[in-house]
N, C-alpha and C positions, 0 to 999 in steps of 0.2 A: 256384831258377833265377836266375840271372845276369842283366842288366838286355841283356846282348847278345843273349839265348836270347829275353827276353822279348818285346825288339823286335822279332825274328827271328819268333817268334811273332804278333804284331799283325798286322805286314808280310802274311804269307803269308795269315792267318783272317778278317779284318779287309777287307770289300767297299771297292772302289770306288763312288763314288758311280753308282746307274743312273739316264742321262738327267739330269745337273746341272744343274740350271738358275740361269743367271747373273744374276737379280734378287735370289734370295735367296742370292748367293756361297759355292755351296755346293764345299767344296773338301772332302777328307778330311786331319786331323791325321796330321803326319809319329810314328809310334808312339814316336820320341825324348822326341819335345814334351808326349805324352802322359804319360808314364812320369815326365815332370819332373816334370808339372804336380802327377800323382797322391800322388809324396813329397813336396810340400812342404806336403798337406794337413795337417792338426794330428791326434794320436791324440784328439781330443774326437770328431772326424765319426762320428757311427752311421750316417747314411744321409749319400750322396754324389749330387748329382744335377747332369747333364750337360746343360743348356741347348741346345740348338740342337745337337741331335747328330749329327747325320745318321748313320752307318753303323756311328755304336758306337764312333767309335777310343777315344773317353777315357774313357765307361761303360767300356768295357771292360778297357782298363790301369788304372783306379782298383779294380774285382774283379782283376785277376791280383796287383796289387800289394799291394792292402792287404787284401781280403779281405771287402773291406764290399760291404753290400744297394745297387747304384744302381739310381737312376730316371732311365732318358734319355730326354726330352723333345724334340720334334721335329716342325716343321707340316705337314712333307711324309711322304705315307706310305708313296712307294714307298723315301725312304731306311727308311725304319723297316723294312718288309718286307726290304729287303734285309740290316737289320741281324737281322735274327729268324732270317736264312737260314747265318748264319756258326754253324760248328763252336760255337763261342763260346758260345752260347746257352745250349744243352743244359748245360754244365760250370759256368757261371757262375750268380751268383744278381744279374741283370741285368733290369729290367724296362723296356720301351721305351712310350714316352706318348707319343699324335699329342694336339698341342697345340701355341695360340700363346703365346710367351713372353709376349708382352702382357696376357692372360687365362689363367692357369694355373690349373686345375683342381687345387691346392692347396693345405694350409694349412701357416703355419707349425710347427715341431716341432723342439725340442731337438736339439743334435745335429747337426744341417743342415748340410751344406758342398755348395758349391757349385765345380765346375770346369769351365769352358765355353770355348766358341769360336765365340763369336758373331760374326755380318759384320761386315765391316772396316766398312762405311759408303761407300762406294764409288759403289755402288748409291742408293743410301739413305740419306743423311745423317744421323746421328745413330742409323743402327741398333741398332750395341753399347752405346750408352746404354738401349736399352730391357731390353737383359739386366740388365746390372748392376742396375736398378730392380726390374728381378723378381725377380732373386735377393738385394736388399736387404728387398723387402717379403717377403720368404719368411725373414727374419731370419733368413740366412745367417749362423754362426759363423763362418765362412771361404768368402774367393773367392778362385779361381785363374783369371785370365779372360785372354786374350791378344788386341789392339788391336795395331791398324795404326800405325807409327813416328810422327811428324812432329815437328817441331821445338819444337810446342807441347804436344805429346800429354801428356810429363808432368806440366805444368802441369795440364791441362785435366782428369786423369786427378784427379789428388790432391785439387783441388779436387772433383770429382763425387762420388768415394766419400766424401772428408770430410762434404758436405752428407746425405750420405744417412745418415752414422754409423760409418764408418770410417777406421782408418788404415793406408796403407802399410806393409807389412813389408819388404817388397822390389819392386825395377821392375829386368825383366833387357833387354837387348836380345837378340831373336834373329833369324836365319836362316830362311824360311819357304819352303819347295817350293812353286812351284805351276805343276805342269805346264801344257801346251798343250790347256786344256780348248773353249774357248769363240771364239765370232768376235770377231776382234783379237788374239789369242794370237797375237805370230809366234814368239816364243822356247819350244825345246821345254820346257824349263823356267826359270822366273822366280823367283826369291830375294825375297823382301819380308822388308823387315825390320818385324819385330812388337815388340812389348814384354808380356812375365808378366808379368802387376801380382800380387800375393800382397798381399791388403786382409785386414784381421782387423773385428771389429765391435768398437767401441768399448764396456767391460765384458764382453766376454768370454772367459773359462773355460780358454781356451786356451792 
């Protein structure tokens, strides 16, 4: 299937967030963004796990894409329930984990790649720094994780993964949808620009 069909697919299977609540900035990946993120994991990942997932979009294009076991992890349950309710489910081999990225109910394992979409920080300052840490202590082979632009980002970005034991492969800028969710939202949709960081672990296999 074509990466148009696939999208096409996400788009239509793939819930909106129910009742999003805007502490923990919960937006759904545009299925585009998803589908990047998914190919640019490495053929080492046996298992792919989705941090802060809410509804499934990238659990989900990293099984239509590449065909691996994920675990999407998520603190809120009614995203999770509503990700357990898409078509998706039943056909994929997708397991969804209520859990805080801060405290993961997991242990490290070979193989591990990580692709997330953690909050911009917005909210929270320094929130997507607590992903990155959990999927560095989860000695993640690979991270695809998408942060909010600023003019310091990639400084501050290259530096955080370096400390923690990796290196940049690539920093893209993108494009980010984010409809008229929340109070304050006056534009029906808003563009933010993000940055894909593609971090590899320093001696890794890859």
């Amino acid at each position: 299937m074509s990466l148009r069909r696939l999208a096409a697919l996400l788009e239509r299977e793939v819930p909106r967030p129910p009742r999003p609540k805007q502490r923990l900035e919960q937006y759904r990946t545009p299925p585009e963004i998803a589908l990047e993120m998914a190919s640019r994991l490495p053929h080492c990942c046996r298992v792919v796990l989705d941090l802060g997932s809410g509804t499934g979009m990238i659990a989900y294009a990293a099984s239509l894409l590449r065909g691996d076991y994920v675990v999407a992890v998520d603190i809120d349950a009614e995203q999770l329930e509503a990700a357990r309710g898409s078509s998706l489910h039943a056909r994929l081999l997708v397991d969804h984990v209520q859990a805080d990225a801060a405290h993961l109910p997991l242990r490290p394992a070979r193989g591990l790649c990580v692709a997330q979409n953690p909050p911009f920080g917005t909210k929270r300052r320094g929130a997507d720094r607590v992903f990155v840490e959990a999927a560095a202590g989860l000695g993640a082979e690979a991270v695809e994780s998408l942060h909010l632009y600023s003019d310091a980002a990639h400084a501050f970005l290259e530096k955080l993964y370096q400390g923690l034991g990796y290196e940049l492969a690539a920093v893209e800028a993108l494009r980010f949808p984010i409809p008229a969710m929340y109070r304050g939202h006056v534009k029906r949709v808003h563009y933010a620009l993000v940055l894909l960081v593609s971090a590899r672990r320093r001696g890794a296999r890859c």
